[in-house]
Backbone bond lengths (Angstrom), bond angles and torsions (degrees), N, CA, C in turn:
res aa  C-N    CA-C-N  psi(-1)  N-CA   C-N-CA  omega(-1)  CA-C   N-CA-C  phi
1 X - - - 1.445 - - 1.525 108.66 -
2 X 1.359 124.07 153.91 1.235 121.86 167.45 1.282 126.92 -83.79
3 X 1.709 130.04 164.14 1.059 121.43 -173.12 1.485 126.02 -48.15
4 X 1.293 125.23 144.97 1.430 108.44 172.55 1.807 126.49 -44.27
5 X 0.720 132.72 122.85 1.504 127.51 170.12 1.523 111.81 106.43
6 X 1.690 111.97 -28.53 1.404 131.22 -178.42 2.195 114.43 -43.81
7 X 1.404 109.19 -21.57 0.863 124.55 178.37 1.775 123.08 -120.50
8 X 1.240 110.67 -9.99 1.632 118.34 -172.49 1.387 100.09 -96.21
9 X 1.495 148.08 48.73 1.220 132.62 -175.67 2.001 107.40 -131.08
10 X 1.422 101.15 30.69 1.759 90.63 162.98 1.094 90.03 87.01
11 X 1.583 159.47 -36.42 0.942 143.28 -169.04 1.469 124.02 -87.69
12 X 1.561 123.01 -167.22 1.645 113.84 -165.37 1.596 71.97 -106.28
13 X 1.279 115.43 167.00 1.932 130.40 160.80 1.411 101.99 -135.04
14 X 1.246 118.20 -177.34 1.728 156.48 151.38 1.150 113.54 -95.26
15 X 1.062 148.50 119.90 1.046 153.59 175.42 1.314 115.22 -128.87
16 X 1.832 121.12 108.76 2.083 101.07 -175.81 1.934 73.59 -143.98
17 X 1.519 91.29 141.98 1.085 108.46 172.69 1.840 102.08 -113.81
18 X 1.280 117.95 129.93 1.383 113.09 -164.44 1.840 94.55 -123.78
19 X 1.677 105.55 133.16 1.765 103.07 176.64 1.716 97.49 -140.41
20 X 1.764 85.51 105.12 1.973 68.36 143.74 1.227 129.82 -125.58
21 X 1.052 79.05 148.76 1.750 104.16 -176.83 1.542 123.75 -55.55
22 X 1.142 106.21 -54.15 1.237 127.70 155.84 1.392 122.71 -32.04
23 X 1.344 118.16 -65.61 1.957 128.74 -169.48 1.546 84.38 -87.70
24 X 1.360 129.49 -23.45 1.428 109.75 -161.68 1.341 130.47 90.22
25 X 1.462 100.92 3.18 2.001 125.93 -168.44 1.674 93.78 -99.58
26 X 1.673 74.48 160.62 1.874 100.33 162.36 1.707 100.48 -166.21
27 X 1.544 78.23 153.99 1.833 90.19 -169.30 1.083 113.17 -122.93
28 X 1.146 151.76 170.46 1.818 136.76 162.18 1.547 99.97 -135.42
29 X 1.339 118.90 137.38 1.797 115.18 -159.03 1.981 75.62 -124.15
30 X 1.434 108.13 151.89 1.208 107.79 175.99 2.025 97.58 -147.10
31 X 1.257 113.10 117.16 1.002 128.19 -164.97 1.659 100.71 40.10
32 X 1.069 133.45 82.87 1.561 170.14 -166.27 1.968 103.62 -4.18
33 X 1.729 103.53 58.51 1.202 146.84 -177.98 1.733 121.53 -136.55
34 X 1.086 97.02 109.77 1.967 100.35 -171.57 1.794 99.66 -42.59
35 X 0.868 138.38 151.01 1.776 145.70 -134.28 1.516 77.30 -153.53
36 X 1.452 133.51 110.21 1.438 140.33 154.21 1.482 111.78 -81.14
37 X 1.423 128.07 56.52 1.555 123.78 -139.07 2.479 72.20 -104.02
38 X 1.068 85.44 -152.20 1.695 108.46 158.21 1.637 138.19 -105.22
39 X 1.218 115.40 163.69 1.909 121.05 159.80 1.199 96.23 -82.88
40 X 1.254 89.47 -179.89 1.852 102.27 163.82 1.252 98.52 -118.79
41 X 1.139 118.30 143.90 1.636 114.02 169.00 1.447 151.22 -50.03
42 X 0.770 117.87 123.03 1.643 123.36 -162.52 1.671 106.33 94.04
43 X 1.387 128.55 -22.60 1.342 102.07 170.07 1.110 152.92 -106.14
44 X 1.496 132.85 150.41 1.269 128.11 -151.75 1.445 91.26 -120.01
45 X 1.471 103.30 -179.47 1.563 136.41 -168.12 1.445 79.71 -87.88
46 X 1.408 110.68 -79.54 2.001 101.64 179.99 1.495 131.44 -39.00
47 X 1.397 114.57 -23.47 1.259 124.58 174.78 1.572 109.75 -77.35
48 X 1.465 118.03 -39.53 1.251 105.23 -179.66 1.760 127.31 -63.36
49 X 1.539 104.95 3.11 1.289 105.10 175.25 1.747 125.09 69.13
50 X 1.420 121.61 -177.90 1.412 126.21 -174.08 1.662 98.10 -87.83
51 X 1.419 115.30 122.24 1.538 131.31 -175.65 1.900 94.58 -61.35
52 X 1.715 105.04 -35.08 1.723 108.16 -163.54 1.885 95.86 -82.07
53 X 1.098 94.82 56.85 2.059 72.67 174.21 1.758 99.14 -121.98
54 X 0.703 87.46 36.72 1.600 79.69 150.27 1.749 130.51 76.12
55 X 1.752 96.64 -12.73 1.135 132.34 -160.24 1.636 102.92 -91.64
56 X 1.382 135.81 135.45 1.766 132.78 166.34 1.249 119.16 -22.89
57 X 1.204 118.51 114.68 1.580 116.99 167.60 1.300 108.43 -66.72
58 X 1.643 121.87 115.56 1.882 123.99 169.16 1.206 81.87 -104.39
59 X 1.780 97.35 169.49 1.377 115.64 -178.36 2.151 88.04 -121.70
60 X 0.994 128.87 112.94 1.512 125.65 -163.69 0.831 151.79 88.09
61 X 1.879 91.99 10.48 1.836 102.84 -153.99 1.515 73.93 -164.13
62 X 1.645 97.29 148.41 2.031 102.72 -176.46 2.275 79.36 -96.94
63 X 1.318 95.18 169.29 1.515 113.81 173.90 1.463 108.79 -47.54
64 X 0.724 131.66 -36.98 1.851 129.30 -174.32 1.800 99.47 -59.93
65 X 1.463 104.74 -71.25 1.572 102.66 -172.73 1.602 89.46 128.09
66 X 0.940 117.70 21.56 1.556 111.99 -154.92 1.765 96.80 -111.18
67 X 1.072 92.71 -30.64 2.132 88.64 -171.77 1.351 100.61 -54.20
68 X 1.258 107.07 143.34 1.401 150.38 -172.06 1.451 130.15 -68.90
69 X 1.920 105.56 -4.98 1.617 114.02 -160.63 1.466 81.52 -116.73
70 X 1.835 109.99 148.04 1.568 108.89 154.85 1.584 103.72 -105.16
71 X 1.409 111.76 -166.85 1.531 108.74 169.58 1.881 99.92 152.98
72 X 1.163 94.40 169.69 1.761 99.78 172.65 1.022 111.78 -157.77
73 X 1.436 125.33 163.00 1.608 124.86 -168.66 1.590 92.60 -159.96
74 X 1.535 103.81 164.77 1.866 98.69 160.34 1.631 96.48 -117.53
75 X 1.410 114.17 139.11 1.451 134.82 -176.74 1.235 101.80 -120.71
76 X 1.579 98.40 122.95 1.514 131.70 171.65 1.402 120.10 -66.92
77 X 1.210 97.44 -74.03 1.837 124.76 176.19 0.929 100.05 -128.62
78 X 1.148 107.74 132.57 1.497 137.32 131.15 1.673 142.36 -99.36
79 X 1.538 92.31 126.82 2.083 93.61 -169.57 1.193 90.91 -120.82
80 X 1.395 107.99 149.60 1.435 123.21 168.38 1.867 102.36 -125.64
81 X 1.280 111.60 124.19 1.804 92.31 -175.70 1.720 94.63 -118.84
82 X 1.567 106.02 152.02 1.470 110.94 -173.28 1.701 98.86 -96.57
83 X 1.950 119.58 35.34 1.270 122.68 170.23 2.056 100.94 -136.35
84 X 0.949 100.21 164.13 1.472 91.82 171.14 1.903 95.35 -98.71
85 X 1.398 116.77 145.29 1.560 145.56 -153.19 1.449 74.14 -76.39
86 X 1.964 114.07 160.13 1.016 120.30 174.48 2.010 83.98 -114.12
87 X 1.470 107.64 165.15 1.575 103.46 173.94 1.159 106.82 -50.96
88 X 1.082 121.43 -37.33 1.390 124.17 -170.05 1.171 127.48 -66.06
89 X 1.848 118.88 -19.53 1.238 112.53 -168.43 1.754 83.38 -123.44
90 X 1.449 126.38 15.45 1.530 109.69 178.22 1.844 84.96 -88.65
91 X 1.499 111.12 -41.82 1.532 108.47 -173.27 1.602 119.91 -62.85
92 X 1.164 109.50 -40.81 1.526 108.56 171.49 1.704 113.64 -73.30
93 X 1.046 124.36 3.98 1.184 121.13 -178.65 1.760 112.78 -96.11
94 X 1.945 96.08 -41.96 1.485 120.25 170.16 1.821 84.92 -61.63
95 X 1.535 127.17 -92.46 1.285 107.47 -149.78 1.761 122.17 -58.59
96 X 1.278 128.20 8.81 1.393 111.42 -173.87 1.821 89.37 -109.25
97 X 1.396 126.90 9.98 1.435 119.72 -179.46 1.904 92.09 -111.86
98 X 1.123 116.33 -8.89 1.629 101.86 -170.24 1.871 95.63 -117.61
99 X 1.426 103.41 -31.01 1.572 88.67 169.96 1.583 114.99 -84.15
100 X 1.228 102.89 -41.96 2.221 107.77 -170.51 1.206 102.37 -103.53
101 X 1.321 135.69 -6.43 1.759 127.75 171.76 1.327 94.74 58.74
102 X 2.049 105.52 45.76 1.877 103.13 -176.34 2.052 72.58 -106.83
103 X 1.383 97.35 162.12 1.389 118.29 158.73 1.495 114.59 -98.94
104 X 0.937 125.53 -134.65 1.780 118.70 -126.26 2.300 84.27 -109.20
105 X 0.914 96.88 -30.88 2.194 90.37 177.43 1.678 96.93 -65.63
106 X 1.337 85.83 131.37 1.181 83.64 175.98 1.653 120.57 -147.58
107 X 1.921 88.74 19.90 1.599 106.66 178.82 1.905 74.59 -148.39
108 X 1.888 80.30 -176.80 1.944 92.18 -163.70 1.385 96.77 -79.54
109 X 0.854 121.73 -179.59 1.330 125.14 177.32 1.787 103.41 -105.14
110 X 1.538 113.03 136.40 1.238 112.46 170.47 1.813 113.68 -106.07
111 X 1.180 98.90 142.89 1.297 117.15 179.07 1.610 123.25 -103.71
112 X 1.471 131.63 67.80 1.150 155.51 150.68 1.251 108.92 1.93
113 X 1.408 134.83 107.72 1.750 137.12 -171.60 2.127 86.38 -124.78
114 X 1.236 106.99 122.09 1.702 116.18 141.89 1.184 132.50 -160.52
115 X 1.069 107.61 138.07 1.482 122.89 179.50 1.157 123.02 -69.73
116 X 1.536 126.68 96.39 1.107 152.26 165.82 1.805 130.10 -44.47
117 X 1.253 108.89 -36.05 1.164 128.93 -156.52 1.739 114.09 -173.35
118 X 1.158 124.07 -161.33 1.510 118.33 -165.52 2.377 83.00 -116.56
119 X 1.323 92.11 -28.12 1.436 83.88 171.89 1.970 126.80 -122.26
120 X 1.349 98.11 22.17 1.144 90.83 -169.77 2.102 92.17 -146.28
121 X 1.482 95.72 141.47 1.798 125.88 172.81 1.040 109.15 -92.43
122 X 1.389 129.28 130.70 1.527 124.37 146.90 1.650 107.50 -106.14
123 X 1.470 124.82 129.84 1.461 141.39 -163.69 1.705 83.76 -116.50
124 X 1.652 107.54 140.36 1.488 119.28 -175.73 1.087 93.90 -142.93
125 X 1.160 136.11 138.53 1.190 137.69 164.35 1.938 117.89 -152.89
126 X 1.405 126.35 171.00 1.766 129.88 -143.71 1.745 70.58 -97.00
127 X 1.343 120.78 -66.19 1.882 117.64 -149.93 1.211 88.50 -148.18
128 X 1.522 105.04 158.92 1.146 126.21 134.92 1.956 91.86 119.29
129 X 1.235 109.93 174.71 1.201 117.08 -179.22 1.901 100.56 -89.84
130 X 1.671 102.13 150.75 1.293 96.76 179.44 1.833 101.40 -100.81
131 X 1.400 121.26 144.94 1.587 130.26 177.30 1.746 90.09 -113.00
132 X 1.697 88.67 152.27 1.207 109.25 144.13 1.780 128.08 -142.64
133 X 1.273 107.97 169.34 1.700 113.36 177.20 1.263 117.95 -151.35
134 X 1.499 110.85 148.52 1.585 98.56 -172.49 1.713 112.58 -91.77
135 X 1.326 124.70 12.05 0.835 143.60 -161.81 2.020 113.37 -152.07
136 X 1.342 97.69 143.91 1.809 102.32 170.58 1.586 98.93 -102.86
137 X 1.046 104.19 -27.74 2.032 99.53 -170.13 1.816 99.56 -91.62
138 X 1.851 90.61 126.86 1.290 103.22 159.62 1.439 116.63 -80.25
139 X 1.545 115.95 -161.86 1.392 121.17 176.41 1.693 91.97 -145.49
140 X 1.244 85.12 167.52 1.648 111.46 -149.05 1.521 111.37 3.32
141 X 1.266 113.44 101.43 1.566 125.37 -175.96 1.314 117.85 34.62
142 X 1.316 117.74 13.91 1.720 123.32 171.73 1.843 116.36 -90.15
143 X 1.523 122.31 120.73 1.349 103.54 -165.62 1.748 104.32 -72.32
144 X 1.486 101.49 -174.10 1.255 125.09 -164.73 1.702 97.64 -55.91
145 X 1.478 129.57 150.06 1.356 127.18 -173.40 1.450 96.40 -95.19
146 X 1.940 126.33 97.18 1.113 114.37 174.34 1.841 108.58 -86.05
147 X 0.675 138.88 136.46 1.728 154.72 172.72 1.408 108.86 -88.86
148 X 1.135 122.38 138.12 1.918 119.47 160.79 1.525 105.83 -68.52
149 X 1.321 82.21 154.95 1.781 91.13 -171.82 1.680 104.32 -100.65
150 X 1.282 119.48 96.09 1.828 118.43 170.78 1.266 97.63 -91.30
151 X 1.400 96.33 -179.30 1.559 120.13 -46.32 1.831 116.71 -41.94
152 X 1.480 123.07 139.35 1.193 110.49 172.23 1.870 112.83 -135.62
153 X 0.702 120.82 119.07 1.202 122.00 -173.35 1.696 100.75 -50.25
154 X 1.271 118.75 165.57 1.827 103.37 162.36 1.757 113.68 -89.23
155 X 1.630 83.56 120.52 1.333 111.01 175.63 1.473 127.86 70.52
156 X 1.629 107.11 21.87 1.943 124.16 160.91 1.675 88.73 -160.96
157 X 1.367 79.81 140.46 1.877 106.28 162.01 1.883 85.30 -141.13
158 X 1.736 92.74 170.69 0.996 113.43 126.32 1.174 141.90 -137.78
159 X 1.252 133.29 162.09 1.336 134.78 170.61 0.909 123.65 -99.14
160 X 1.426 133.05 129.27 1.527 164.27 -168.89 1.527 116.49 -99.15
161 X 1.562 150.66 97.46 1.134 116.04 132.82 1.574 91.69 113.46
162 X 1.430 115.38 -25.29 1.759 111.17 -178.51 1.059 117.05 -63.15
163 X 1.614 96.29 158.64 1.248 127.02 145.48 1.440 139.92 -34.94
164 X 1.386 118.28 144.93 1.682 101.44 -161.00 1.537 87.25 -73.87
165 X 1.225 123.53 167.78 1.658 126.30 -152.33 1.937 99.91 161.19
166 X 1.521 106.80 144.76 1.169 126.09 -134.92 1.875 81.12 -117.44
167 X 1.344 131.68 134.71 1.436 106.51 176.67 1.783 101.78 -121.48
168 X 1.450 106.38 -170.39 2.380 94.64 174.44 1.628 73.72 -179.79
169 X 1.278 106.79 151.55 1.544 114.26 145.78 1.328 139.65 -110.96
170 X 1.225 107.60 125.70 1.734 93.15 -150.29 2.076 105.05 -94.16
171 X 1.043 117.07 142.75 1.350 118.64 -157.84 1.588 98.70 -101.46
């Protein structure tokens, strides 16, 4: 955690709390700078248990409702990553939100094409919802009508049986 007060002063922050599970580490980045703040006592990385159990995701509060701290903040973004952040990508994440007011992409997004079958696509992709259109040309200066493609799981569908059709993911 960071120092007391280190974050309550009117201003915007960074805030990334980084755990792995794996090495057994945790880091706290504070405006996208390693944060030598404190634990709280008694807890561990092992104590915090499996994040996948099934239980409400809180943001300040464990699933019960039961933790012991009050407090309030206003939250911008929020990321949750299924890797623990390298310094490198908690800092580039802090500078492309305080210099470009960009959020968390911070490369293009690739769009995954394979052929499954003689009639069926599987589309993979990192974020974002997948669109499609049967067409790139709008009409009268209106662009092309891209649509989300359902059902799509997040980040693979496949397609069955279509139409020739133009795809993009829009972020």
């Amino acid at each position: 955690m960071p120092p007391a007060g280190s974050i309550n002063d009117g201003n915007w922050h960074h805030l990334v709390h980084v755990f792995d599970r794996q090495a057994g580490t945790f880091e706290t980045y504070l405006d996208g700078l390693v944060n030598h703040g404190f634990k709280d006592a008694g807890s561990t990385l092992l104590g915090a248990g499996n994040i996948d159990s099934g239980l409400p995701a809180n943001i300040g509060q464990d699933p019960s409702g039961l933790y012991g701290e009050t407090g309030e903040a206003d939250i911008d973004d929020l990321g949750v990553w299924k890797k623990a952040l390298t310094s490198l990508e908690a800092a580039s994440i802090y500078v492309a939100a305080a210099s470009n007011h960009l959020s968390y992409v911070s490369a293009p997004i690739t769009l995954t094409v394979q052929r499954v079958s003689t009639n069926q696509v599987k589309f993979t992709w990192p974020a974002g919802m997948l669109q499609s259109s049967a067409s790139l040309v709008g009409t009268n200066q209106t662009p092309a009508p891209f649509v989300d493609v359902t059902p799509a799981s997040p980040y693979t569908t496949y397609v069955t049986n279509a139409a020739r059709a133009f795809y993009r993911v829009r972020l």
